[in-house]
C-alpha positions as CSV (number, residue, x, y, z in Angstrom):
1,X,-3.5,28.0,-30.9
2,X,-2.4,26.3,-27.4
3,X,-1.6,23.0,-27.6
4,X,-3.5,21.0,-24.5
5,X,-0.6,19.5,-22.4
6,X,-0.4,15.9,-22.3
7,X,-0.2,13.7,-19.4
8,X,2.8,13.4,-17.8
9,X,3.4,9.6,-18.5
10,X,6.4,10.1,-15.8
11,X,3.9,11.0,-13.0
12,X,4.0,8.2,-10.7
13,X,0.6,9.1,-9.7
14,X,-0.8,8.3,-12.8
15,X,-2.2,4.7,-14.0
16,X,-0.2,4.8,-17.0
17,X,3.5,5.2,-15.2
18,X,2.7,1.7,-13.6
19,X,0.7,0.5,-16.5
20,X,3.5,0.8,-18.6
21,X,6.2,-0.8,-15.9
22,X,3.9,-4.3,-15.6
23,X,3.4,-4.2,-19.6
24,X,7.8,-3.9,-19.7
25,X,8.1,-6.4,-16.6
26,X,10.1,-3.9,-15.2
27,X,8.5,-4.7,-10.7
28,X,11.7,-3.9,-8.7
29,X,9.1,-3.5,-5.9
30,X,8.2,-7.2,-6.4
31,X,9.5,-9.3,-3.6
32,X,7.8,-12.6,-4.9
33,X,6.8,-13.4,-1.7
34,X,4.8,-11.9,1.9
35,X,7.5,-9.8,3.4
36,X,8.5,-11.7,6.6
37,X,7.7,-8.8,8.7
38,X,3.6,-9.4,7.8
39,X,4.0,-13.0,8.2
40,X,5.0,-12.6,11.5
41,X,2.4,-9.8,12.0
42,X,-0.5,-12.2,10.5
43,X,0.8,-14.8,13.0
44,X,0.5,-12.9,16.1
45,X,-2.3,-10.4,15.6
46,X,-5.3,-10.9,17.3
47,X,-7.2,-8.5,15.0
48,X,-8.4,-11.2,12.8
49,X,-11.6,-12.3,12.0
50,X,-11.8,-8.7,10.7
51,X,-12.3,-6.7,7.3
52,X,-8.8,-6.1,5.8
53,X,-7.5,-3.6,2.8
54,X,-4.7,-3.8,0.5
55,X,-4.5,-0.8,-1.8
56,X,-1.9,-0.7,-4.7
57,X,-1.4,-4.6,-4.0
58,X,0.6,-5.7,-6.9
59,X,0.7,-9.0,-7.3
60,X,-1.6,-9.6,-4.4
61,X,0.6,-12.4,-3.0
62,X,-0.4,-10.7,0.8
63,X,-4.0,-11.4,-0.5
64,X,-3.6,-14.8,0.3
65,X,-1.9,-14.5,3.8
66,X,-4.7,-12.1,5.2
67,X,-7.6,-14.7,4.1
68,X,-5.3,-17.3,5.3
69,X,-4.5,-15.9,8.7
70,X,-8.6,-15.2,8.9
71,X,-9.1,-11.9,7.7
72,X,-12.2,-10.9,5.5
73,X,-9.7,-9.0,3.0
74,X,-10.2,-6.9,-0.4
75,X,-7.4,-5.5,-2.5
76,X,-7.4,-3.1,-5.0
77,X,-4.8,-1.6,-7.8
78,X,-5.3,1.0,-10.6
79,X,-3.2,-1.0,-13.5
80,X,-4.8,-3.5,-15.7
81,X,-1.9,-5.9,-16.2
82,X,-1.4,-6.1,-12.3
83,X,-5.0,-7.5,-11.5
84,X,-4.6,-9.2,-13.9
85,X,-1.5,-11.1,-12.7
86,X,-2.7,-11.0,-9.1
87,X,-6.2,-13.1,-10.1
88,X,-4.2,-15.2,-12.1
89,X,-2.0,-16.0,-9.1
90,X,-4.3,-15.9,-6.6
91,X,-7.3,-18.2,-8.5
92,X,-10.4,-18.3,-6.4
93,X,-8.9,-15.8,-4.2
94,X,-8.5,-13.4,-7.3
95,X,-12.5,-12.5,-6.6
96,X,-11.1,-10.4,-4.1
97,X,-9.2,-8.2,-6.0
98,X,-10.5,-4.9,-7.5
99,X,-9.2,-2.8,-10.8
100,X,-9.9,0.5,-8.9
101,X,-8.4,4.2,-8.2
102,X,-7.7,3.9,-4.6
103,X,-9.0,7.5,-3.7
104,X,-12.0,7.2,-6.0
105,X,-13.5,3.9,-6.6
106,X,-16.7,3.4,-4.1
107,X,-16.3,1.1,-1.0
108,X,-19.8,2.1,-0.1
109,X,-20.5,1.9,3.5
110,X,-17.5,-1.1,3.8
111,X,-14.6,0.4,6.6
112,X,-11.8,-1.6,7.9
113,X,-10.3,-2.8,10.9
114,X,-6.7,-2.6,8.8
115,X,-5.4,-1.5,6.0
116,X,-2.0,-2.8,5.0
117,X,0.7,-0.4,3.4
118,X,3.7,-1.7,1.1
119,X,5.0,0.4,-1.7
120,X,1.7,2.8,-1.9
121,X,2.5,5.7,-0.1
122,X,6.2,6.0,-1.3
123,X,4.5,5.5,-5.1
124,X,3.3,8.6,-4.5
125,X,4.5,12.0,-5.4
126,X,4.7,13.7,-2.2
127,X,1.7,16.6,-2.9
128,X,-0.6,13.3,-3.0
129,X,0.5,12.0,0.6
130,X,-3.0,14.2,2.8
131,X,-5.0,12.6,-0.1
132,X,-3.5,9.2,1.2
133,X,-3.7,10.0,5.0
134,X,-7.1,11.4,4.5
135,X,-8.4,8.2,2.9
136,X,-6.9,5.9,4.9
137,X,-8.7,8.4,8.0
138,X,-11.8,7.7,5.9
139,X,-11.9,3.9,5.5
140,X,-10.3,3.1,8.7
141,X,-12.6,2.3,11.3
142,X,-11.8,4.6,15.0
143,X,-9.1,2.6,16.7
144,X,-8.1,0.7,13.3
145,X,-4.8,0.2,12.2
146,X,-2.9,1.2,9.2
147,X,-0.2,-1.1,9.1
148,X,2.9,-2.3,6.8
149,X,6.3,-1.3,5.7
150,X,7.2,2.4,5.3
151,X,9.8,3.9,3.6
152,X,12.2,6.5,5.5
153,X,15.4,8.4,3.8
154,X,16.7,9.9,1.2
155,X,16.2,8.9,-2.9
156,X,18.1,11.4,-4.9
157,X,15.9,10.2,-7.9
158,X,12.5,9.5,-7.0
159,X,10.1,7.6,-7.0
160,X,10.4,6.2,-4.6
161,X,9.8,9.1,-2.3
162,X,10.8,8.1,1.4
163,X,9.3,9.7,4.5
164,X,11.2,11.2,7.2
165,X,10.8,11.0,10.5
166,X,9.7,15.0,10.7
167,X,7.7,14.2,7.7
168,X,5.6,11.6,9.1
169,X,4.8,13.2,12.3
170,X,3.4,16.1,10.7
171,X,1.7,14.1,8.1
172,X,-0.1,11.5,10.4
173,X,0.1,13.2,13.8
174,X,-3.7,14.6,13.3
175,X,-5.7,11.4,13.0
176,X,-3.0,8.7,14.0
177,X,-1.0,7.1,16.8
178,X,2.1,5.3,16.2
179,X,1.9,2.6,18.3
180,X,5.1,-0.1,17.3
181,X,7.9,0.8,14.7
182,X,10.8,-2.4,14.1
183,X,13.5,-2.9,12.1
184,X,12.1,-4.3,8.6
185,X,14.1,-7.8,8.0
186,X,16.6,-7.7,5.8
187,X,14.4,-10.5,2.6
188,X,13.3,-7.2,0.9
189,X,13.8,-5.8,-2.5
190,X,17.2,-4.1,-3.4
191,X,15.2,-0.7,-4.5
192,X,14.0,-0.6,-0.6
193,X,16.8,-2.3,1.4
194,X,17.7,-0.4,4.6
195,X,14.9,2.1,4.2
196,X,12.1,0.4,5.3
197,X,10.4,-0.5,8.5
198,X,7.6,-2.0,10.1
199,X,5.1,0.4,11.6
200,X,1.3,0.6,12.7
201,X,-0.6,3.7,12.8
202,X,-3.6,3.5,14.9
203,X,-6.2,6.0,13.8
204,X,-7.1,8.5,16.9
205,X,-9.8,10.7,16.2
């Protein structure tokens, strides 16, 4: 008789690989603070008042900084013991955080005017990364931006997985626009220091 194959609890895709990190306290993508590249982002934008997304927020400290900076925001994250962490950091503000699948849980009719990338897409293994482009296409209002830090190179032991500049092209140049890429500043985590940078992604079509 076959045996069924169990989940691959190693599959960074899967609820339990980052269920099992916040239960060990093991968050080397936890900066314990808004990365100085939003703040400055949130301080100059003149997006704001407009709906904002966070998916795979964490600890949700950014929560704060997009309602702050005016922004009618919503977060979401697929582990337990993160939302969990984030509403209790966040207190009032934890309302706006949702225990959700990103690519499945129903936003209804809800689209944004930007959603806000840290740490998600490079979570991913890359066979998941249309699914991510695709939804981000779907929830992002025509001329919104997807905006954030991205992470380009080379990890010999994944995740995380970095883009490339090849690899992005051909992975957003359908529905998006890059329209500013900076230096990311150097306050980051040690697992992403000099791989990231700042980029916004306009969506096109």
């Amino acid at each position: 008789m076959n045996e069924i194959p169990l989940p691959n609890s190693d599959d960074s895709s899967r609820t339990q690989f980052w269920v099992k990190r916040w239960e060990a306290g093991k968050l080397p993508w936890d900066l314990g603070h808004v990365p100085p590249n939003l703040s400055s982002f949130l301080e100059h934008t003149s997006l704001a008042p407009a709906r904002a997304l966070i998916p795979g927020c964490g600890t949700g400290y950014e929560v704060r900084a997009f309602h702050q900076a005016g922004f009618d925001v919503q977060a979401i994250d697929f582990s337990g013991p993160a939302v969990a962490h984030a509403r209790e950091i966040l207190g009032p503000l934890g309302e706006c955080v949702i225990q959700g699948n990103f690519f499945k849980h129903d936003f209804g009719e809800r689209r944004y005017s930007l959603i806000y990338e840290r740490g998600f897409l490079c979570s991913l293994p890359t066979e998941r990364w249309p699914d991510y482009v695709a939804r981000m296409h779907e929830l992002l209002l025509p001329g919104g931006r997807l905006v954030g830090l991205f992470l380009y190179g080379v990890e010999p032991e994944p995740p995380p997985f970095p883009l490339t500049d090849e690899t992005a092209a051909k992975l957003f140049g359908s529905h998006f626009h890059l329209v500013k890429t900076d230096a990311a500043a150097d306050d980051t985590v040690s697992v992403y220091r000099g791989m990231e940078r700042w980029q916004e992604w306009e969506r096109i079509s």
